[in-house]
N, C-alpha and C positions, 0 to 999 in steps of 0.2 A: 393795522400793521404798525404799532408803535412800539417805541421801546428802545431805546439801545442797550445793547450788551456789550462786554469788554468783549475787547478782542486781542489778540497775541500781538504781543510787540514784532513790528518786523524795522527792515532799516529805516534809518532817521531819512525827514524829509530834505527830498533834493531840488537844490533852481531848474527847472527845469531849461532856462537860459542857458547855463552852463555845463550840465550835465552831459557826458559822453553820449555818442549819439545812439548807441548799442543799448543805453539804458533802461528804454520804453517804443524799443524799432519792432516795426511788424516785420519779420523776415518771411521769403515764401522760399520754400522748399523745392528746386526744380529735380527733376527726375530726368537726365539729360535723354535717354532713350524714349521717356517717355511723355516730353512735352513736345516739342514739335520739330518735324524733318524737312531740312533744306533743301537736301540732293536727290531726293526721291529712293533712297534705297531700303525705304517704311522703318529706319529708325530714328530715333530723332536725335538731335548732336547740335555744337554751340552757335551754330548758323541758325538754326530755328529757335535756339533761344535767344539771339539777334535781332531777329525778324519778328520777333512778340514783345521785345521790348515795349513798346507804345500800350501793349495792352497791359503790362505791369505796371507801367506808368498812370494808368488810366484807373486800375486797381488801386492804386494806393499806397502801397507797401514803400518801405526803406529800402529793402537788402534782399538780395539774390544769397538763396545757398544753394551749392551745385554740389549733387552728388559727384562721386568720383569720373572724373573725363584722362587722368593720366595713362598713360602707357601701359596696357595691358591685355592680357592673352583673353581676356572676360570670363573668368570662371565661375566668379561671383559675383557680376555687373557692372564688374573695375574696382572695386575692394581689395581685390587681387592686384597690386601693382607692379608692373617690371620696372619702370621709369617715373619715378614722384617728380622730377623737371621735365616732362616733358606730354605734351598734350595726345592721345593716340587719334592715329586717324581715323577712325572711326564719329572720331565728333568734331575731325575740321582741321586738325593739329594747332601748334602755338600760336600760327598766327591768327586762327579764329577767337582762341582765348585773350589775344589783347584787341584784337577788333571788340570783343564781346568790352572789356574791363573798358575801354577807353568810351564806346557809346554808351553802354550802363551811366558811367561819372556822367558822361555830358547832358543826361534825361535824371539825376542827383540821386540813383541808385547806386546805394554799397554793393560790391561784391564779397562775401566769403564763397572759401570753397574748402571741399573733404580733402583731408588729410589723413591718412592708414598708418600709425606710427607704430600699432604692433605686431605687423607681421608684414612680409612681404609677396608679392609673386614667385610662386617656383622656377619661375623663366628669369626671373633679376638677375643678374652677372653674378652677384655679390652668390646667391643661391648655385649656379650652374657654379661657378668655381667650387664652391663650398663640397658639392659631390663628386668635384678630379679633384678633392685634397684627401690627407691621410686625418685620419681620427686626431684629434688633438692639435690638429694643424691653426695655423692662425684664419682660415677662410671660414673653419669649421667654428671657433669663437663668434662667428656672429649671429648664427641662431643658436638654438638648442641643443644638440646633440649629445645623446646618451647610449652606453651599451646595453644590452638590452637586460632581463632578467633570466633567471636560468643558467642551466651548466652550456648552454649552448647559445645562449642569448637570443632563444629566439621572440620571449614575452615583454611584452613592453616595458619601457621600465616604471611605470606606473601605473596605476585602472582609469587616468584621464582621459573622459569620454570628450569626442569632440561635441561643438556646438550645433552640429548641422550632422550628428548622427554620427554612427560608429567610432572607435577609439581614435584620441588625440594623439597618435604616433604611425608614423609610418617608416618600417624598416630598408634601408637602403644595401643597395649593388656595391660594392668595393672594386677598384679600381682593378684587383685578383679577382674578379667574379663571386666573388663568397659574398653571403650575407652578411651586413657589419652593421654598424649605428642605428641609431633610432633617430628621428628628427621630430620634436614637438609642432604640432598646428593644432592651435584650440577649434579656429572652424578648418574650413577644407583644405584636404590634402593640398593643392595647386597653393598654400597662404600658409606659408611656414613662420614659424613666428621668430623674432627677433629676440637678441640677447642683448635687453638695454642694462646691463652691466658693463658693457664694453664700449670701452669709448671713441671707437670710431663708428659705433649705430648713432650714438651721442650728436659724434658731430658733424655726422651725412644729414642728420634730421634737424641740426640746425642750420646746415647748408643749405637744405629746400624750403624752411622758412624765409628766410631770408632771400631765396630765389625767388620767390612770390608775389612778397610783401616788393620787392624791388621792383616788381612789376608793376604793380599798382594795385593785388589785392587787399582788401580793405580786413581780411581778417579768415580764420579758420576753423572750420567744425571738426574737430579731432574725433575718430571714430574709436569706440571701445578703448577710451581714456581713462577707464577705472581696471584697463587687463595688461600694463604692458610689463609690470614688475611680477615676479612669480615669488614663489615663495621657498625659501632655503631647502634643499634638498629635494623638493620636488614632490613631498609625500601623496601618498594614496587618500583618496578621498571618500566620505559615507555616498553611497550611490543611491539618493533616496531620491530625489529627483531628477528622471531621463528625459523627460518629454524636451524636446527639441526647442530651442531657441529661448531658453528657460535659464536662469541659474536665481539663487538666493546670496544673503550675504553671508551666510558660513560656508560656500565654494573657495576652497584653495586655489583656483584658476582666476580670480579676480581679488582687486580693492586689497591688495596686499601693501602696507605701510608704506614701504620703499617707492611705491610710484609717485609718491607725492612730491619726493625731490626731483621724480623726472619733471614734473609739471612745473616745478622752479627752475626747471634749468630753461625750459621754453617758454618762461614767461621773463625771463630775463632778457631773450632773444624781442619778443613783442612788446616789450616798453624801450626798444631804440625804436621803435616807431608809433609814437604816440596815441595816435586814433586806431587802431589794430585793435580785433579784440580774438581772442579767442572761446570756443562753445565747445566742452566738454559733451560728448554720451556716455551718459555715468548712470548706470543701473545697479542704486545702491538704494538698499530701501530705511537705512537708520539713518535719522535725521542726525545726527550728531558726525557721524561717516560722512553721510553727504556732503556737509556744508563745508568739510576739511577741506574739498576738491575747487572751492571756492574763496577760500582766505583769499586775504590782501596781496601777497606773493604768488599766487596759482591758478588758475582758470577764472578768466571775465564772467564767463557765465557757464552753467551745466546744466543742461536738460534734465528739467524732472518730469516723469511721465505718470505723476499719479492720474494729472485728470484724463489721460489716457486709458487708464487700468481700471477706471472707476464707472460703476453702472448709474444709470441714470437715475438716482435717485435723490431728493434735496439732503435725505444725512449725507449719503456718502458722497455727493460733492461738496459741504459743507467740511466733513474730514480730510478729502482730497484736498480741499484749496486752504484750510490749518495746516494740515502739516507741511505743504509745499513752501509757504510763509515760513513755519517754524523752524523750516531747515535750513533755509537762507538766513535766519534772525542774529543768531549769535554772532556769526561775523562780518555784518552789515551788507550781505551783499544784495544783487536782485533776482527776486523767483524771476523764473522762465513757464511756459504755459504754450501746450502743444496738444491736440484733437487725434493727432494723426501724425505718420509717416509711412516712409519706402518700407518698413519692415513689422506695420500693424496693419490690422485689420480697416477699413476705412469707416468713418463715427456711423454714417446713414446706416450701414449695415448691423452695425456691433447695437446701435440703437433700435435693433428691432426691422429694419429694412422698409419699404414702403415708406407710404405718409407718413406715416408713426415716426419712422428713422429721419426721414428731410427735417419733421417739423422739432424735432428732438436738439437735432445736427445744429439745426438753426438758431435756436436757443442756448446752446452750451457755446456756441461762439459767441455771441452777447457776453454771455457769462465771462470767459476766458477774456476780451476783449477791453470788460472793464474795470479787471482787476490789475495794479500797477506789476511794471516790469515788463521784458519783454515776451512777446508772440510769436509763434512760428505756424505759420501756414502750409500745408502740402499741397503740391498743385492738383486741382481738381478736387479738392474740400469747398471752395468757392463756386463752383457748378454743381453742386450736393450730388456725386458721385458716390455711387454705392461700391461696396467690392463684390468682383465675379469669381464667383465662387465654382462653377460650375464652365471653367475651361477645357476645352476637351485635352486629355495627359498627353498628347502627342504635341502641343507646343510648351508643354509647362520645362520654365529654364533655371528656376532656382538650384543651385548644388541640392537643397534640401532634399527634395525627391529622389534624387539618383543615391545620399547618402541614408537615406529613411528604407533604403528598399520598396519605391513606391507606397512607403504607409501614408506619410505628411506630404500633402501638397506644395507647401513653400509659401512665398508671399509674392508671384506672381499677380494673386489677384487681387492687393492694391498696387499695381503697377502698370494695369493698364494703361495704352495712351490716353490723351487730352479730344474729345471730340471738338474741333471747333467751328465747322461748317456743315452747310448740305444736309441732307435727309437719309445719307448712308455711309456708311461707314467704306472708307475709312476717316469721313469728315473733317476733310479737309487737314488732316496731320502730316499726310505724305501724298506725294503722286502718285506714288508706286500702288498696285491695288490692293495692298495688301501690309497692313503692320506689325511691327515682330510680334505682338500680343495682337489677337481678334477683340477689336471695338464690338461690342453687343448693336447690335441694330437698335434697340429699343433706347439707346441715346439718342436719339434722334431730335428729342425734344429738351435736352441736358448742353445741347452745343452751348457754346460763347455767343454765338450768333443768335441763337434763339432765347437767350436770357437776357441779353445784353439792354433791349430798350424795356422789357417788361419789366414794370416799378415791383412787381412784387415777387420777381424772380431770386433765387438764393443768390446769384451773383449780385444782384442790383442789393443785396442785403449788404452782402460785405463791403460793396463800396460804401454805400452810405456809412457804415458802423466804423471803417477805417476811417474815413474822411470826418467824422465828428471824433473820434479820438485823439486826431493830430490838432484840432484846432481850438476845440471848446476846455474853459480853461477849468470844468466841472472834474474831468479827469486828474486834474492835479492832486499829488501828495502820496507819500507811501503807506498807508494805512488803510485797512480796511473797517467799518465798526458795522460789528452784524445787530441786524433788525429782529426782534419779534415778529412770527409770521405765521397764516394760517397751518397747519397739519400738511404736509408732502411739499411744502413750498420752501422759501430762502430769499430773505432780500439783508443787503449789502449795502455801507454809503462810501463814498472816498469823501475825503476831506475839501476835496474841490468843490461838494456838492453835488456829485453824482450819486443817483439811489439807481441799483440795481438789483428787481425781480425775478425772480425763476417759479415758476407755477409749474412741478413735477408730477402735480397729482391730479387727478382724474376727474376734476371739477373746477369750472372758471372761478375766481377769487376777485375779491375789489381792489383796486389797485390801493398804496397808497397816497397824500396828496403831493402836488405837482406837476408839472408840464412831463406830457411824455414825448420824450425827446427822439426814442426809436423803438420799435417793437418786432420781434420776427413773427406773429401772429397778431393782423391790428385788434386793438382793443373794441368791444361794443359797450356802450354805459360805463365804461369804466373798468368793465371786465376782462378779467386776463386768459385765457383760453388755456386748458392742459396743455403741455409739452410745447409751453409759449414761454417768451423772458421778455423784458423791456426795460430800457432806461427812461430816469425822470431825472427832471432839474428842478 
């Protein structure tokens, strides 16, 4: 396995003494519903993510990102917001959210948290006014509102299909009882979308930054950061692709020019507070687009999901992790690198499910881990959780389902709870006997509890792989330079002197020389097992 190759310039090297701490942080992804429950009511909320601190702590990670916990009716799991200040009870209200921020700091965990900046709850005030006002009226400027098409208005005024199934308009009551306006919501009816043309969305949204950030959040994950500008008149779009939760970058409904000055206007807001960062969800697939969402004046970081979208293969993770580099290169900023989220499929399963999928899983986290930049982890990727696929429809809660006409399941099943104890479910997540999502019995042997002391459990993997990333100083440097390697394989060095392996193919391979410093399948002779990775020094 010799040989180096050029590799794609990405940003210049950083001290890593001085460097922003956001730079090379493992963040972990909490799923507030579905990490773990305080009050016994089998959901989970910011009490239980309180009460697990120590084992984040014990994990290794930087920074907490918490999905949505503000104020809202739960249409779409709190995406749907009525109150962006304010914490809903359901997960403990404000005061559990600065009990949470003030113990996080004192165990030297950042907090970010989700931010919905392009649409709101249909229950918002700002929305309920908006439908007792008159067409044209100043309530109705802050979302969308359009007359419809037709001599009678009854057709939408566009063919935008929503994101979560059926058309992206929904025709409203008139204060006379007639039919009148149309209201844009790219996903579900209940998340009407905002008019960031107007500038008091403007400056409510830099109101609750700042509401935050004064609290002592350390920074925010902006959700569908590439959809909140539309595009001039609102035209009709080619309907080539419906599948659900899907768009491209020729969609009219996204990555329209004009957002980029909203992203300067909120990043003018988080440089009065220095350590703050913000993390873009930006589902743009041209390297050139992408990385605009990232210049020097606009988003600290944005989620690219290739090595998400990309099958287990040594090309096409070697393409997945070029062009991730290439697209951050131009304007120096840093890849991000992510396995999993609340809204994909989870790796074990997508990797083929079984041993196949664990031992797959366990490897492209090596992978992911030792390439520079930062990490984000979803909770229950570290207990090599598969997704359940096979929930029975009478608890499934995603909008997807109800708006698909029961075709698409949703993403319910990566969001199951976290099993952490005991031999039955609901282990130990709730008192209550029962969690809003059914824990599979055959966790059983997947708990926290049950991984926790075995050396060669997927959990005891991640710690180990977290904990030599933060301190060995092999990881240094922003560069990657790819190796020569046998057929189905891929190795990697950082300029630290780290050498990183991926053996994709179907046949153990010789390592190359070197101490090996971690392995997700241990080496025999020297030999690297298929659907195995390992660092050397």
């Amino acid at each position: 396995m010799a040989g180096v190759t050029d590799t794609p310039a990405v940003a210049a090297p950083v001290d890593r003494t001085t460097q922003p701490w956001w730079r090379s942080a493992v963040f972990y992804q909490v799923y507030p519903r579905s990490f773990a429950d305080s009050d016994g009511d089998g959901i989970g909320d910011l009490g239980g993510v309180r009460e697990r601190l120590g084992y984040l702590e014990l994990l290794g990670v930087d920074a907490l990102w918490i999905c949505p916990v503000m104020r809202s009716p739960m249409a779409d799991g709190g995406y749907d917001v009525a109150d962006p200040r304010d914490i809903d009870a359901l997960f403990g209200g404000i005061a559990a959210m600065d009990a949470l921020i003030a113990e996080a700091h004192g165990r030297h965990l950042k907090v970010t948290m989700d931010l919905v900046p392009n649409h709101t709850s249909s229950q918002h005030p700002w929305f309920l006014a908006a439908l007792a006002a008159a067409p044209g009226s100043r309530e109705r400027a802050r979302y969308i509102f359009r007359p419809g098409r037709g001599p009678d208005g009854a057709q939408p005024p566009n063919n935008w299909p929503s994101i979560f199934g059926g058309p992206a308009w929904t025709r409203v009551i008139e204060a006379d009882g007639t039919p009148g306006e149309w209201y844009l919501h790219i996903f579900a009816a209940e998340q009407p979308d905002l008019n960031w043309e107007n500038p008091e969305v403007v400056a409510d949204f830099e109101e609750t930054l700042r509401f935050w950030l004064d609290r002592g959040v350390d920074g925010f994950r902006l959700d569908v950061a590439h959809g909140m500008a539309k595009p001039d008149g609102l035209p009709d779009m080619a309907l080539v692709q419906t599948k659900l939760l899907v768009n491209d970058d020729s969609d009219p409904r996204f990555n329209n020019p004009s957002v980029h000055d909203i992203h300067r206007r909120i990043r003018k807001v988080l440089d009065e507070y220095p350590d703050a960062v913000s993390i873009g969800e930006v589902w743009v697939d041209d390297n050139i687009r992408f990385g605009e969402y990232v210049r020097a004046d606009e988003l600290h970081l944005a989620f690219n999901f290739r090595l998400a979208q990309t099958l287990f293969t040594a090309d096409a993770v070697r393409v997945a992790i070029d062009n991730s580099l290439a697209a951050v290169a131009p304007v120096g900023a840093v890849p991000t690198w992510t396995l999993s989220n609340h809204d994909i499929a989870r790796e074990v399963t997508r990797y083929g499910g079984g041993f196949e999928g664990v031992a797959r899983a366990r490897a492209m986290f090596m992978v992911e881990l030792a390439l520079p930049g930062a990490v984000f982890i979803y909770n229950g990727s570290e207990l090599g959780l598969p997704n359940v696929d096979d929930l029975p429809e009478a608890v499934l809660q995603d909008p997807v389902w109800e708006r698909s006409g029961h075709t698409e399941r949703g993403r319910d099943g990566c969001r199951v709870p976290l099993p952490w104890e005991g031999s039955a479910p609901p282990f130990g997540f709730t008192t209550a006997a029962r969690s809003w999502l059914p824990i599979p019995p055959e966790w059983a042997g997947l708990t926290v509890e049950a991984q926790l002391e075995e050396l060669g459990s997927t959990l005891s993997l991640y710690r180990m792989a977290i904990e030599l990333r933060g301190v060995r100083p092999e990881f240094a440097g922003q560069r990657i330079e790819w190796y020569g390697s046998p057929a189905g394989c891929l190795a990697f060095r950082r300029p630290g002197g780290l050498v990183c392996v991926l053996n994709a193919s179907a046949v153990p391979i010789s390592l190359p020389p070197g101490e090996v410093l971690l392995a997700s399948a241990p080496p025999h002779n020297r030999q690297l097992a298929p659907n195995a990775a390992a660092w050397l020094v």
